[in-house]
MMTF fields as JSON, N, C-alpha, C and O atoms, coordinates in Angstrom:
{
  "mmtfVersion": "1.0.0",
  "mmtfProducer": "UNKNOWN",
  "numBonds": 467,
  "numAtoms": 468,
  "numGroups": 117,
  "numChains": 1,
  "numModels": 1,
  "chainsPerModel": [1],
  "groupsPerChain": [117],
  "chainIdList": ["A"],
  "bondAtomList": [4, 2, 8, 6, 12, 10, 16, 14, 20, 18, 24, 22, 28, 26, 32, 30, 36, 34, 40, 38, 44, 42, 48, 46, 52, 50, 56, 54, 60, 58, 64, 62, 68, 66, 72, 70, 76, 74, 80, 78, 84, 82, 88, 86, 92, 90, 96, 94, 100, 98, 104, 102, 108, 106, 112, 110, 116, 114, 120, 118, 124, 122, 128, 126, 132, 130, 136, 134, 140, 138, 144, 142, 148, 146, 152, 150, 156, 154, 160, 158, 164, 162, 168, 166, 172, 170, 176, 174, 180, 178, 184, 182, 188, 186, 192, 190, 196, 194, 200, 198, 204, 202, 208, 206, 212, 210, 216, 214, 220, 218, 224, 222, 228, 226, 232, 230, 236, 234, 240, 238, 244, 242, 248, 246, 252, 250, 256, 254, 260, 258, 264, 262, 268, 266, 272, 270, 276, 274, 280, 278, 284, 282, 288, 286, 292, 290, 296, 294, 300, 298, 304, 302, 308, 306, 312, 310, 316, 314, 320, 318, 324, 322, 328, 326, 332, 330, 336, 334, 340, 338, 344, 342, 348, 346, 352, 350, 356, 354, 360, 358, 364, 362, 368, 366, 372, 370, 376, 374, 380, 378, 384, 382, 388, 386, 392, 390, 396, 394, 400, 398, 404, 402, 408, 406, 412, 410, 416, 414, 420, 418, 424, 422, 428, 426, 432, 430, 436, 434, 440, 438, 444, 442, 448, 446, 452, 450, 456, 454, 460, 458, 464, 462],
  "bondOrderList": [1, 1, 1, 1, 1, 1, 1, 1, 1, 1, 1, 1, 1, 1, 1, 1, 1, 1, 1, 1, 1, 1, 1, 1, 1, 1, 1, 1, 1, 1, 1, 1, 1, 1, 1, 1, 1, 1, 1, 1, 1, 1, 1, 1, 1, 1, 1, 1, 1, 1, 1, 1, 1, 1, 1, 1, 1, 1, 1, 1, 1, 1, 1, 1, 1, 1, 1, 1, 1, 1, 1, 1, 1, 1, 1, 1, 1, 1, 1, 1, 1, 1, 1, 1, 1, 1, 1, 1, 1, 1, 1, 1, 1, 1, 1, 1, 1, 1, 1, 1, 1, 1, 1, 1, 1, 1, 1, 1, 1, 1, 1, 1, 1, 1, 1, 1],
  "groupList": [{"groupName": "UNK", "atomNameList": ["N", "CA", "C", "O"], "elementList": ["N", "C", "C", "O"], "formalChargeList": [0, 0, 0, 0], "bondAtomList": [1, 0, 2, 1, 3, 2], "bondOrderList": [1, 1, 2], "singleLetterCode": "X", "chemCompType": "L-PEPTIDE LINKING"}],
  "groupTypeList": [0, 0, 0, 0, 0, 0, 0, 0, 0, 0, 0, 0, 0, 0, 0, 0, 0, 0, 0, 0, 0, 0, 0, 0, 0, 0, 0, 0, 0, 0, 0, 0, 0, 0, 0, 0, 0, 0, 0, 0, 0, 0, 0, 0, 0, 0, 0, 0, 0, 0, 0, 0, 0, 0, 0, 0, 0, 0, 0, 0, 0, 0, 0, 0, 0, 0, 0, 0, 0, 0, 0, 0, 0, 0, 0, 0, 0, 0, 0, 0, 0, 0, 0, 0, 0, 0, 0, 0, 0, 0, 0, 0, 0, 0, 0, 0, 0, 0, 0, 0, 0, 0, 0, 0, 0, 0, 0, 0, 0, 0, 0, 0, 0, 0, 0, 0, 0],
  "groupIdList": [1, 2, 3, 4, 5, 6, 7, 8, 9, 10, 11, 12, 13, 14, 15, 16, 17, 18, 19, 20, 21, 22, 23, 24, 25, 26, 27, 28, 29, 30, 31, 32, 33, 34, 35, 36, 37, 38, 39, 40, 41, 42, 43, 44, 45, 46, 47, 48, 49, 50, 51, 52, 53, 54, 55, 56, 57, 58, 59, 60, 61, 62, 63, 64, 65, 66, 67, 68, 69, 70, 71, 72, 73, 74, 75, 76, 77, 78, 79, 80, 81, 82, 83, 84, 85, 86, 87, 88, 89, 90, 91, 92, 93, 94, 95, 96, 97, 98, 99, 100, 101, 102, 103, 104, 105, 106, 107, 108, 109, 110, 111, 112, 113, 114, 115, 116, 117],
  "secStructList": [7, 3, 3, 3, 3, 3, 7, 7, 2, 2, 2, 2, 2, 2, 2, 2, 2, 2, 1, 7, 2, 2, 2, 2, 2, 2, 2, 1, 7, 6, 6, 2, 2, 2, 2, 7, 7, 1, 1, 1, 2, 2, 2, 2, 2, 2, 2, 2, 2, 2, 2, 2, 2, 4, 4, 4, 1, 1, 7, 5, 6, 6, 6, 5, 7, 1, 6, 6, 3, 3, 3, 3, 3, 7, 6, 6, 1, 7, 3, 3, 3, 3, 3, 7, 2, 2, 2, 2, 2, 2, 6, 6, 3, 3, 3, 3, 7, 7, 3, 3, 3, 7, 7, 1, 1, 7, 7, 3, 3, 3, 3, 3, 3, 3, 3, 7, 7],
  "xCoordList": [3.401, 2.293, 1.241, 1.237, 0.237, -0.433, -1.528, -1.516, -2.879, -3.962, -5.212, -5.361, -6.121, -6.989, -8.211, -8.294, -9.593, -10.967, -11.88, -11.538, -12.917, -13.651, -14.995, -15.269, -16.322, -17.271, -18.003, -17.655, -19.339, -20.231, -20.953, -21.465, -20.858, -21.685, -23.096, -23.298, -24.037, -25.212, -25.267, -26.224, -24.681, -24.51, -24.25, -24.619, -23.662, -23.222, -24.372, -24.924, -24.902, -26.335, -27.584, -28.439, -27.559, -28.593, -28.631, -29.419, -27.054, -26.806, -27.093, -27.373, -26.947, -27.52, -28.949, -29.441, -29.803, -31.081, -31.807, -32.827, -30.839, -31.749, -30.962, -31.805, -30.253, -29.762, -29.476, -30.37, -28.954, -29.017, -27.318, -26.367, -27.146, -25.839, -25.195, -24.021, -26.4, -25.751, -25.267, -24.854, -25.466, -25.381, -23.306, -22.345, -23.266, -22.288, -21.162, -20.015, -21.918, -20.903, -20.747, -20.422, -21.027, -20.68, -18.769, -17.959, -18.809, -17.642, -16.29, -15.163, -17.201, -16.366, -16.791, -17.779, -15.617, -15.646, -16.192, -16.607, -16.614, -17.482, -16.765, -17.279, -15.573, -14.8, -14.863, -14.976, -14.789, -14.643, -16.113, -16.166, -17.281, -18.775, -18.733, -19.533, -17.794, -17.828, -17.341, -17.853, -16.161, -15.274, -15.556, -15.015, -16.379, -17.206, -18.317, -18.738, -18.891, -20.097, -20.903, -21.966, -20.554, -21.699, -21.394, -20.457, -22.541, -22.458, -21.214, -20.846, -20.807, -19.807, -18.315, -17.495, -18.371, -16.774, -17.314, -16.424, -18.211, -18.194, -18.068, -18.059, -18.022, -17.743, -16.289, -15.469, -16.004, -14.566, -13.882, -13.027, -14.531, -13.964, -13.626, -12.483, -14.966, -15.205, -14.193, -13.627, -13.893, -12.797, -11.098, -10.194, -11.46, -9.831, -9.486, -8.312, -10.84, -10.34, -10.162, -9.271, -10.952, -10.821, -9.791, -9.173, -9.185, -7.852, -6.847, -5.777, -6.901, -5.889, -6.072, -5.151, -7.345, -7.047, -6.366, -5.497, -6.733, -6.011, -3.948, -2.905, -4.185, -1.872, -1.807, -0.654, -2.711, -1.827, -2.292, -2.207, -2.711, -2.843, -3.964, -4.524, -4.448, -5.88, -7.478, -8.253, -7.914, -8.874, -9.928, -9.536, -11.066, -11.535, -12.098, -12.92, -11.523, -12.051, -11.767, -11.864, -11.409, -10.459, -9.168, -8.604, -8.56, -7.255, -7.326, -6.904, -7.953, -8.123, -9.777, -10.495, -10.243, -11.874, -11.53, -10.519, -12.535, -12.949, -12.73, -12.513, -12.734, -12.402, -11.409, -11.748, -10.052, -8.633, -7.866, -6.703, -9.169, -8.159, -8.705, -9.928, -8.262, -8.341, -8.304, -7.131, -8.925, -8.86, -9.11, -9.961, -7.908, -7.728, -7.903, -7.944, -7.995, -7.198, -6.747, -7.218, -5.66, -4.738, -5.366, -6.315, -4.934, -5.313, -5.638, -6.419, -5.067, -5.148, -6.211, -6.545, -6.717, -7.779, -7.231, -7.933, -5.723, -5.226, -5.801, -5.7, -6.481, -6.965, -5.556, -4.732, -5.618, -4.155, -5.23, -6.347, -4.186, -4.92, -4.004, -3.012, -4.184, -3.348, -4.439, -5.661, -3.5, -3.553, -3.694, -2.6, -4.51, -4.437, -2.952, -2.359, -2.43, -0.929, -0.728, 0.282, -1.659, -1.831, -1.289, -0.185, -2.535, -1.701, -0.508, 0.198, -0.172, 0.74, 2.168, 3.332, 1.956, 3.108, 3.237, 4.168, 2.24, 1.992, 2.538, 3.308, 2.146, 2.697, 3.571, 3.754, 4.496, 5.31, 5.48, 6.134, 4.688, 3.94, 4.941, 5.061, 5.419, 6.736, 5.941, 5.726, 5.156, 3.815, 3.226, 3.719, 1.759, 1.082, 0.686, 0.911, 0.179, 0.142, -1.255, -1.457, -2.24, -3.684, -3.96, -3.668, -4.94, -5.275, -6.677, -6.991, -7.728, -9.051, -9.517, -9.313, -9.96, -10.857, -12.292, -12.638, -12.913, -14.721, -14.828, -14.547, -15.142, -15.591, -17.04, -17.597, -17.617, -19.435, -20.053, -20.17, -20.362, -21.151, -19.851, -19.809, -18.757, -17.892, -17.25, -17.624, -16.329, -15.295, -14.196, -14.423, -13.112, -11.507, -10.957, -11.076, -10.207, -8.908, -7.849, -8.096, -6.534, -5.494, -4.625, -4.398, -4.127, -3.512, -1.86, -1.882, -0.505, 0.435, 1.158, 1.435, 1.366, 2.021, 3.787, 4.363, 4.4, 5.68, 6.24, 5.264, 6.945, 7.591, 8.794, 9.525, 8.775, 10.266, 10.777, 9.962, 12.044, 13.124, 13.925, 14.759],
  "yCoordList": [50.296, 49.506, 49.423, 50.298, 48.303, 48.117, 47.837, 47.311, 48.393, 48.419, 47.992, 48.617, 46.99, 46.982, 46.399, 45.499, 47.184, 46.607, 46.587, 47.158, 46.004, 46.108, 46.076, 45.347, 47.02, 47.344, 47.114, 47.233, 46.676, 46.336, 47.608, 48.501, 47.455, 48.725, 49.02, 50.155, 47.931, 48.173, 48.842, 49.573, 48.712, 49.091, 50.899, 51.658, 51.183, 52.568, 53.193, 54.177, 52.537, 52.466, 52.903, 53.721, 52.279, 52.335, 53.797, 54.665, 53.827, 55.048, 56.538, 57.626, 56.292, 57.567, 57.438, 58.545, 56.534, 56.363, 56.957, 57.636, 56.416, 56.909, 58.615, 59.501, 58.859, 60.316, 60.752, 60.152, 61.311, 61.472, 62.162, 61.389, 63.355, 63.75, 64.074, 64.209, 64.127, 64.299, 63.322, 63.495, 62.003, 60.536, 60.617, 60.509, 60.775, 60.902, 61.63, 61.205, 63.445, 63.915, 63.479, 64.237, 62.271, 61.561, 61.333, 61.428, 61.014, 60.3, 60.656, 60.171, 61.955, 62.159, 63.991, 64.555, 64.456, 65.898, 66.5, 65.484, 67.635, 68.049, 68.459, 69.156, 67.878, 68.054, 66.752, 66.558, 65.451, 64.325, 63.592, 62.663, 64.083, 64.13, 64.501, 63.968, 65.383, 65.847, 64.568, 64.039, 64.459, 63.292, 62.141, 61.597, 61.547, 60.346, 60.668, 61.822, 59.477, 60.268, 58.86, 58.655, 58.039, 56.695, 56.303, 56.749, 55.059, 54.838, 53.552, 53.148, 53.149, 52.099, 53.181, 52.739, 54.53, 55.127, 55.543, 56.167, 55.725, 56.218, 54.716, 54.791, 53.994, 52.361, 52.59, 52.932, 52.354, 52.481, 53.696, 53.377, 54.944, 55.587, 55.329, 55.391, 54.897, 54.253, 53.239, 53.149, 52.366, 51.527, 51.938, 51.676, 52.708, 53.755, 54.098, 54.001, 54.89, 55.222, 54.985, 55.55, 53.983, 52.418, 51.856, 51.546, 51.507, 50.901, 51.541, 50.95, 52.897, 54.132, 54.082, 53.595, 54.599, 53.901, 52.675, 52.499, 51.844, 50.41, 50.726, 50.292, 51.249, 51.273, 52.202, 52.629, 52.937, 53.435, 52.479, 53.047, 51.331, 50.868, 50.993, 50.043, 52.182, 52.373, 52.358, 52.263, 52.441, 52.049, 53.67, 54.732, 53.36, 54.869, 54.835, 53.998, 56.091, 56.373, 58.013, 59.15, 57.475, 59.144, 59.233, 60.294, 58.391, 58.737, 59.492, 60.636, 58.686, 58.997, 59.178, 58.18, 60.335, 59.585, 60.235, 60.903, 59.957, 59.737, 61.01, 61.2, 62.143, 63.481, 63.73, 64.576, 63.085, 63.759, 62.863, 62.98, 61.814, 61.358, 61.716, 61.862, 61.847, 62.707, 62.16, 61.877, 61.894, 61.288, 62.509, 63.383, 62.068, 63.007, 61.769, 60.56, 62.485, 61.933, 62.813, 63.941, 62.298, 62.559, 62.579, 61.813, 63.503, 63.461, 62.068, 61.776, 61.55, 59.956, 58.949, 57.852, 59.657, 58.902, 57.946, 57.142, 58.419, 57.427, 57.967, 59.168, 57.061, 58.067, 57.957, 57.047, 59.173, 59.287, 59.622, 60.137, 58.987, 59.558, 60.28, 59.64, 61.443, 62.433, 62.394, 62.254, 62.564, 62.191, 63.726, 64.234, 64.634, 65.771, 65.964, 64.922, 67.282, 67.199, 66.699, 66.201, 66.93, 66.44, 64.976, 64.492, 64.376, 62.69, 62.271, 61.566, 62.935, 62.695, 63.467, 63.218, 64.097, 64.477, 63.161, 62.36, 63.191, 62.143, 61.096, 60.584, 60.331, 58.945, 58.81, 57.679, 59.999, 60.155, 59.339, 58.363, 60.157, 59.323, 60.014, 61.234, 59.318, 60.022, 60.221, 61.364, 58.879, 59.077, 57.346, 56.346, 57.71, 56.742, 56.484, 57.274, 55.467, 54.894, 54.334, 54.17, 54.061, 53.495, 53.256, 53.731, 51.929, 51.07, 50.902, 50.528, 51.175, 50.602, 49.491, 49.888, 48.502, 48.155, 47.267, 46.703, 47.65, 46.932, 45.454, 45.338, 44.404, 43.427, 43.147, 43.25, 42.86, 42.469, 43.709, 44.897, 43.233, 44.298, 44.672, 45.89, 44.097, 44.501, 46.21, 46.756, 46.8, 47.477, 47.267, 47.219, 47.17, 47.022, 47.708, 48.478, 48.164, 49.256, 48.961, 48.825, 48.803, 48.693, 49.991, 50.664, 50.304, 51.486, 50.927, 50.4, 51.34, 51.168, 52.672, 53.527, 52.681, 53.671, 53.503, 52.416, 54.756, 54.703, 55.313, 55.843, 55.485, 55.82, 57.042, 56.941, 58.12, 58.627, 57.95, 57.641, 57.637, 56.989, 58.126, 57.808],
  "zCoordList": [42.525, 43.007, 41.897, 41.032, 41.864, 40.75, 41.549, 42.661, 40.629, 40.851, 39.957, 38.907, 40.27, 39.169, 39.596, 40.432, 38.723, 39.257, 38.035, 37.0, 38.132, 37.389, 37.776, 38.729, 36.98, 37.366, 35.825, 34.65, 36.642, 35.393, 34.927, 35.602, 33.583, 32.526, 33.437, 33.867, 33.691, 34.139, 35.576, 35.831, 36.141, 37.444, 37.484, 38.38, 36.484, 36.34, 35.594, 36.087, 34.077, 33.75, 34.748, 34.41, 35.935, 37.006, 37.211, 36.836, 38.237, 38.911, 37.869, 38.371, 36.241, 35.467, 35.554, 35.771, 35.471, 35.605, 36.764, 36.885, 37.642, 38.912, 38.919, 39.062, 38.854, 39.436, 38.305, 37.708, 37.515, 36.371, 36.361, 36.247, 36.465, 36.35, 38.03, 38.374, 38.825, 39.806, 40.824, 41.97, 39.937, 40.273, 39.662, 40.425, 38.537, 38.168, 38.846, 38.987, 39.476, 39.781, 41.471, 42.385, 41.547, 43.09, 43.388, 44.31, 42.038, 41.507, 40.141, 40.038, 39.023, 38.649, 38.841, 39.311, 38.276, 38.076, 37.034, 36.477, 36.12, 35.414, 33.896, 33.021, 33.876, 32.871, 32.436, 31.226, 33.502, 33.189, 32.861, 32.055, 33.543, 32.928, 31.189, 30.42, 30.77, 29.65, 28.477, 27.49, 29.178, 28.617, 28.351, 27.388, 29.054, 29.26, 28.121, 28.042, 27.07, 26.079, 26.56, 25.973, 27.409, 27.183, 28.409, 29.071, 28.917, 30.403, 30.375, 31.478, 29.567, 29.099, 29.91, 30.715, 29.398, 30.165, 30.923, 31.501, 31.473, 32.641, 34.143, 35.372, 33.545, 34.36, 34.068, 34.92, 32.669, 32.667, 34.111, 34.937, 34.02, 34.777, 35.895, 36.348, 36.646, 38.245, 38.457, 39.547, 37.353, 37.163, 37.633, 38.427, 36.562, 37.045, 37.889, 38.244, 38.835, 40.005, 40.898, 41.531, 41.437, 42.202, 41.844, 42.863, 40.83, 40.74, 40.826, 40.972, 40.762, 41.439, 42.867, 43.522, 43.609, 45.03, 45.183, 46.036, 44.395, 45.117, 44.946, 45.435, 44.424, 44.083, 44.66, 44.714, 45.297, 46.817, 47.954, 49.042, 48.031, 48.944, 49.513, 50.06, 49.465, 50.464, 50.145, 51.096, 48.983, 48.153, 48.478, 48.962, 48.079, 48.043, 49.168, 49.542, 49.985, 51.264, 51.907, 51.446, 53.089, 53.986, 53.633, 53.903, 53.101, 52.413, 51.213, 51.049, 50.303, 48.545, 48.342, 48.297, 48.24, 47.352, 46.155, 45.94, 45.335, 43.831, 43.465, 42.268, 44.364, 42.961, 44.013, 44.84, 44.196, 44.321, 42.858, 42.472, 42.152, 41.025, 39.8, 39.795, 39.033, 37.541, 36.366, 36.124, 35.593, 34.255, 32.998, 32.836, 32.235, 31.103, 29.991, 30.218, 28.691, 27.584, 26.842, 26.703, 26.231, 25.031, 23.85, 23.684, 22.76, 21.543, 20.901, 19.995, 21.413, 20.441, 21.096, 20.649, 22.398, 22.458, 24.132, 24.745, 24.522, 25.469, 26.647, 26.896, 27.501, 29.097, 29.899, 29.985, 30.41, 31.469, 32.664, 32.721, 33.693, 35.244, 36.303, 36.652, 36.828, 37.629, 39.29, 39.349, 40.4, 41.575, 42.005, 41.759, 42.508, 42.744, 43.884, 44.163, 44.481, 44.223, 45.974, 46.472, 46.461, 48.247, 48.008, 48.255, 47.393, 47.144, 46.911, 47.633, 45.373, 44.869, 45.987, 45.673, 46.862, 47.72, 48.711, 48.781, 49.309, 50.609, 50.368, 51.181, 48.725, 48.719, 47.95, 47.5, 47.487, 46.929, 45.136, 44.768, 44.482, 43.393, 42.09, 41.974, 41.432, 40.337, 39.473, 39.07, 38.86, 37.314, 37.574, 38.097, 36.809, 36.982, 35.407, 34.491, 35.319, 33.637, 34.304, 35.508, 33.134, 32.93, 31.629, 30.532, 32.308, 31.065, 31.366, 32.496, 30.325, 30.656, 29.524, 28.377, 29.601, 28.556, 29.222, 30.26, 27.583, 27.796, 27.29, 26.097, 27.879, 27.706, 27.754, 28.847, 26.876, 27.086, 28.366, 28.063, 29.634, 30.654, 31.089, 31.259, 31.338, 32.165, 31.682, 30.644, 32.58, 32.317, 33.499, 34.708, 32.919, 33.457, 33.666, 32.713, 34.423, 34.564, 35.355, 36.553, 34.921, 35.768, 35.809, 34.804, 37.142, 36.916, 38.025, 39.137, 37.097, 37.69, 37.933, 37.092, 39.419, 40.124, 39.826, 39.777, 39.662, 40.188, 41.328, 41.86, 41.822, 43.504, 43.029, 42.044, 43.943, 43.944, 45.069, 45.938, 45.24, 46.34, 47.15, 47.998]
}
């Protein structure tokens, strides 16, 4: 299943303004606060994970919220995203692949799920 959203830089901008880190940790975890150095990935992030809710189908809510999904990166700079293991049992999730990129205010993220059978 494939998933993808996009959220504007300023909008995420706001939410550090007004709350500062604890605006952030609404949505990500404190490793991924780390990971993030500008309000540009941290949209990217919100991106990701919203488009990870969406390829399971259910978007962020009582199924999935925002810290059962995980964003890493790789040495090289690639963000990977992991489904904490409740999810990944429930919807039977094999591996997921992610893509973010920045356009002008925007940020993008598509994330494609695979299935075990």
């Amino acid at each position: 299943m494939i998933g993808i959203d996009i959220t504007l830089i300023s909008r995420i901008e706001r939410l550090i303004n007004r709350f500062g880190e604890k605006g952030l940790a609404k949505f990500l975890s404190p490793k991924e606060i780390t990971l993030g150095n500008k309000s540009a990935s941290y949209a990217g992030f919100w991106a990701a994970k919203e488009a990870a809710s969406k390829a399971l189908g259910t978007g962020i809510g009582k199924e999935c919220g925002f810290l059962d999904i995980k964003i890493k990166k790789l040495p090289s700079g690639q963000p990977i995203i992991k489904y904490k293991k409740h999810i990944r049992k429930k919807y039977n999730i094999q591996s997921s692949y992610l893509s973010i990129t920045h356009d002008g205010d925007f940020a993008i993220a598509v994330v494609v799920n695979s299935y075990k059978k």
